[in-house]
N, C-alpha and C positions, 0 to 999 in steps of 0.2 A: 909620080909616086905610085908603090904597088899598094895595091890596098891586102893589106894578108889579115887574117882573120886576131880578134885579141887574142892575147895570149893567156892560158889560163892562171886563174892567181896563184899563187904561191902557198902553200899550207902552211898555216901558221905555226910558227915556232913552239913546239914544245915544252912548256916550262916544268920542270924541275919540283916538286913538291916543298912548300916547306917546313921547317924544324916545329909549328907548331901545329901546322895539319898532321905529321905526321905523328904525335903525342896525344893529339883526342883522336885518331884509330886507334891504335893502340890501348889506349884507355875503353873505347866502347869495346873493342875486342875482350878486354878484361875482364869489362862487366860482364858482356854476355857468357863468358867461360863463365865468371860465381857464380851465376845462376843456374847454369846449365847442371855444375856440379853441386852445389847446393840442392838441389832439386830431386838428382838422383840418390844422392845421402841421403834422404829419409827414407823410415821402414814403412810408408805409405807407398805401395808402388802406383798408386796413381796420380795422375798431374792435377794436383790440387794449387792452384793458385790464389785461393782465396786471404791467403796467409800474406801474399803480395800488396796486396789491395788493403787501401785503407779501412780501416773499421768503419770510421765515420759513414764513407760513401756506401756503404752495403748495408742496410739493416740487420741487425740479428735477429731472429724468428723469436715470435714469442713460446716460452717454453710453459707448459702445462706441468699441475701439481705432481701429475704419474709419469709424465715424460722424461726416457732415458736419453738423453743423445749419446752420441760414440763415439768416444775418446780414447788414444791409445796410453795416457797414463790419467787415472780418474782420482779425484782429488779424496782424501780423506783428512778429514779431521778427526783431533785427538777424543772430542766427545760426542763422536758420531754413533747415532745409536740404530740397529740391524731393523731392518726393511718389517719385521714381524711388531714391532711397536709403533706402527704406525696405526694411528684409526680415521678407520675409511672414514666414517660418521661422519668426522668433523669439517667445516668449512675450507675451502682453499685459502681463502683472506686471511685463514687466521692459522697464520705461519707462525713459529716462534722456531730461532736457533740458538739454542742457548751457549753461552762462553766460545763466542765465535766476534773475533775483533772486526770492526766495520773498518770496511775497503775503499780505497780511496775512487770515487767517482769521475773517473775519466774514460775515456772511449778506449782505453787499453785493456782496461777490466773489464767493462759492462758485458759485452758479449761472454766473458766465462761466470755462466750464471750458475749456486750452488743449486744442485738436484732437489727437491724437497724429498726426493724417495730413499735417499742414502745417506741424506746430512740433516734432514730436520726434521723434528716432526708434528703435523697439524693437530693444534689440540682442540677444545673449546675453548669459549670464551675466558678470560681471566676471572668470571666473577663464580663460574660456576666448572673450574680446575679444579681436581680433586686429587694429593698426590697416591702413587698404587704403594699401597704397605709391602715390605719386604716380607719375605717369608720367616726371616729371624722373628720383627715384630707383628707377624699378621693376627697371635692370641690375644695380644694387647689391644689391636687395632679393634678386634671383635667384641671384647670387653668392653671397649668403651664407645660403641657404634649407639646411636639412639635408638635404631627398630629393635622390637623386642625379640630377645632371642629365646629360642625353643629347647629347652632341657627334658631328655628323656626319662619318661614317667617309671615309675618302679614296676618292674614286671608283677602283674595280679593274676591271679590264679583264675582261669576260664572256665565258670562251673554251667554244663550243657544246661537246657531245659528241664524239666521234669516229665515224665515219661508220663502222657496221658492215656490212664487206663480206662476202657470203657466202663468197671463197676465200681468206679470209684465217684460217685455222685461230685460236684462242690460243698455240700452242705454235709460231709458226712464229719463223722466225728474227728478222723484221726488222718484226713487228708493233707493235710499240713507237714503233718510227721512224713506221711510216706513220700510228699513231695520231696523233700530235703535227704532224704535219704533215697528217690530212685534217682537224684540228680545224681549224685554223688556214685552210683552204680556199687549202693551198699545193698539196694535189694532190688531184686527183677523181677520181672511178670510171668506171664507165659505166652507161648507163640502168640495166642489169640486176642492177644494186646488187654488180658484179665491181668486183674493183682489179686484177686481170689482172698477179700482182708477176712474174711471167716474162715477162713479155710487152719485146722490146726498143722502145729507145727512140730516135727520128730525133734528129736536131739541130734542128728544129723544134719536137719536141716538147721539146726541152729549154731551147732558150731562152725558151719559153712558163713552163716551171717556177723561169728564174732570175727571171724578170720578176715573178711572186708570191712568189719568198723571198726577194728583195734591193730594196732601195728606192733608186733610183737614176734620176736625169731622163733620158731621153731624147738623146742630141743632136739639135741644130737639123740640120745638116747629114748627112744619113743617106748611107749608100751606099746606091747603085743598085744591086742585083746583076743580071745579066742571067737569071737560076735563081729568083728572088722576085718576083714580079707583085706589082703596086702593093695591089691588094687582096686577099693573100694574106691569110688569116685570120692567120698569125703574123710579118706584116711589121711593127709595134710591137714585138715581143716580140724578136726578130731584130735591130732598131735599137735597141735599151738596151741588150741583149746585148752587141753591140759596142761602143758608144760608153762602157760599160762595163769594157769589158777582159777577160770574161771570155771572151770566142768572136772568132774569125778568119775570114777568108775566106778562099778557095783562088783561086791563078793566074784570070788573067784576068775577074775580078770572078762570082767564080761563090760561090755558098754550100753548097749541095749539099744543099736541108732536108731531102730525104727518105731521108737516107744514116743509117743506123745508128750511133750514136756508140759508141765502145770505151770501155772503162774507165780506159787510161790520158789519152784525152782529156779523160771528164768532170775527172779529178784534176787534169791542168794549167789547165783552163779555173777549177776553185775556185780555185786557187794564184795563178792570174793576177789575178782581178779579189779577191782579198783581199789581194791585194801582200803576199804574204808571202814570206821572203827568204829564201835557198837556204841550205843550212846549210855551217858549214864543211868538213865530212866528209862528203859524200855516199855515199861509198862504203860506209860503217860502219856508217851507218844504213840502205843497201839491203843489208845483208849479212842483216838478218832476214828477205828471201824466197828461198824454197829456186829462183824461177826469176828473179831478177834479173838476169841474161843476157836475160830477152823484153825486157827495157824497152829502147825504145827512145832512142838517145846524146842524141837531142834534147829528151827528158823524163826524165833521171836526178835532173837538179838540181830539177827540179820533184816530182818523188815523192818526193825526201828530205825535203824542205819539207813536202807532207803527209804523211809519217810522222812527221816530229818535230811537226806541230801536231795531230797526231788526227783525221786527215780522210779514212785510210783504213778502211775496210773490210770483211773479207775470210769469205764462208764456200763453204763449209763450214772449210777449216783456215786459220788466218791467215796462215800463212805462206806460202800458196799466192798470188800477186797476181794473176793470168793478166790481164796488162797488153792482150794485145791481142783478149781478149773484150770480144763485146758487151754493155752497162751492161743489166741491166733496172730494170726501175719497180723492184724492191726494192732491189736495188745502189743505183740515183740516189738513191732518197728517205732512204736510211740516210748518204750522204756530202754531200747536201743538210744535213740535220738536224745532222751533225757539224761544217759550215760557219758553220753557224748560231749553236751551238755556241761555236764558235771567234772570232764576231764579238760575243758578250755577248746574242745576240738569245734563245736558249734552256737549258735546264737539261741536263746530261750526262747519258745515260745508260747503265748498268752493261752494259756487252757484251760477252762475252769474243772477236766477234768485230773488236774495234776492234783494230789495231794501235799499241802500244805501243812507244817510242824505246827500243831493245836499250841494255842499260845498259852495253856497251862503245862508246858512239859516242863518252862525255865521259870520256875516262878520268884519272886522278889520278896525279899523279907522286909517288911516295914521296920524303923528303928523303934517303933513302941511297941513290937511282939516281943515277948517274953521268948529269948531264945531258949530254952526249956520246952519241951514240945509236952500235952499234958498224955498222961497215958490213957492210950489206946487198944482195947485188947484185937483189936482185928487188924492192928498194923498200917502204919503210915505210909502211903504207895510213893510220898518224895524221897524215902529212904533205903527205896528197892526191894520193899514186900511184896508180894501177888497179889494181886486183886481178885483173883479165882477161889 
């Protein structure tokens, strides 16, 4: 026998695929195309497969009160209220979404967590919630708040200090007066920070002081005085003076400003332009100065008017008038102030040397006097005779 070498085997037969191998290629082929196209149809162009993947198996991150995550349609709710009503202050724990229906707890949801910065917002606590008043009710809301509320006070009138003059002692007589009256910038000193209260006063300078304590227009029509230049420094003061009533002129259109006014002038000029009316007793009422003989006939009925209205006076004793001395700055500025006084414009003040109406000017008739008075031949002074 030859011995010849094996022969090599036979390669085996080839079989044929069958009808259900070839049904699950086809089918994985299938799959892998969904996905494939699946994958590139979304407007994420990156390969995000997380969406593949079971929820379960992937934790979801925990999400923080401010944290935004990035979502390409972001959820809103119908009473979702703007990122600006949120307050920081309050806890994260204490979440509240209000009129938001609970979600069914399965691993399909949980991962889509609501934002608290877009849909809820952290309040405090339930005990100490407070709702924010609308703007319709927020008068109401104020109204009836328990802190107390502040209502603004009536505007008052801001009267400066009183201008401290170096010769004006505390203890002097008529510092009072002049305080209330240099507050009020009715009368002023001089550079050298003097009130000069001795000092006498012209008729110029005096109608310059009624023009700052009495409010009263002008007349259109002024007198010409042939004694006043047009641009005297007190030709206004001078002209409301008069058309005022409290000051006159002298014969032939003269004024005389540089003349020293007396004391019973300044009295009649108050008297005059406060129109106040002569009393029915003048005499009874002048019988409180021990020199009511000085007054003169043309000013009796005018000094009993300001004796009965408070408009006198008098120091050092009150009872002294000395009717035809000259007035100084303290005399004028204490019967100015008493004028004042007298019109509601200022507050009384306690002076013993004010002149007070003698409490026999009114006197009272008892119901057992014979109302028949008996005769008298020097005349009855309740009846408006002279006692001169």
């Amino acid at each position: 026998m030859t011995n010849r070498p094996p022969s090599e085997p036979e390669s085996s037969q080839r079989t044929a695929l069958g009808f259900d191998e070839f049904i699950a290629i086809l089918v994985a082929f299938a799959t892998i195309g969904a996905i494939l196209f699946w994958s590139l149809s979304r407007k994420d162009s990156s390969w995000n497969l997380n969406g593949l993947l079971s929820p379960s198996s992937t934790p979801s991150p925990s999400v923080q009160p401010n944290q935004v995550l990035p979502s390409s349609t972001p959820k809103v709710e119908p009473n979702a209220v703007p990122r600006f009503n949120v307050l920081p202050s309050s806890p994260p724990e204490a979440v509240v979404e209000p009129k938001t229906p609970s979600l069914p707890t399965n691993s399909a949801t949980s991962s889509r967590t609501v934002l608290p910065s877009a849909e809820v917002i952290p309040t405090q606590s339930p005990q100490l919630q407070t709702p924010i008043p609308s703007s319709a009710g927020l008068e109401s809301s104020i109204a009836s708040s328990a802190l107390p509320l502040v209502t603004p006070a009536k505007q008052k009138s801001i009267i400066p200090p009183p201008i401290a003059f170096n010769d004006v002692p505390d203890n002097f007589w008529a510092r009072r007066f002049i305080d209330v009256l240099s507050s009020r910038s009715i009368l002023k000193g001089f550079p050298d920070y003097s009130f000069r209260p001795n000092q006498p006063v012209n008729r110029a300078e005096f109608a310059a002081i009624l023009q700052k304590a009495f409010d009263h227009e002008p007349s259109k029509t002024a007198i010409a005085f042939q004694d006043v230049p047009t641009k005297f420094w007190a030709t206004p003061a001078i002209d409301q003076a008069i058309s005022a009533g409290f000051l006159k002129g002298y014969p032939k259109k003269s004024f005389k400003p540089q003349q020293n006014i007396s004391r019973v002038q300044v009295l009649v000029a108050l008297v005059s332009g406060l129109n106040l009316k002569a009393p029915t007793s003048p005499n009874q009422i002048l019988s409180v100065y021990k020199d009511a003989k000085d007054i003169p006939a043309y000013a009796s009925s005018k000094i009993a008017a300001a004796t009965a209205n408070g408009l006198v006076v008098n120091y050092p004793n009150p009872e002294i008038l000395a009717p035809n001395k000259v007035a100084t700055r303290a005399e004028v500025a204490a019967m100015i102030h008493q004028a004042l006084v007298k019109r509601g414009k200022l507050q009384g003040i306690p002076s013993q040397n004010i002149v007070r109406r003698p409490p026999q000017a009114s006197p009272k008739i008892s119901p057992e006097v014979s109302p028949t008075p008996k005769p008298n031949p020097k005349g009855n002074l309740s009846a408006g005779g002279s006692s001169q």
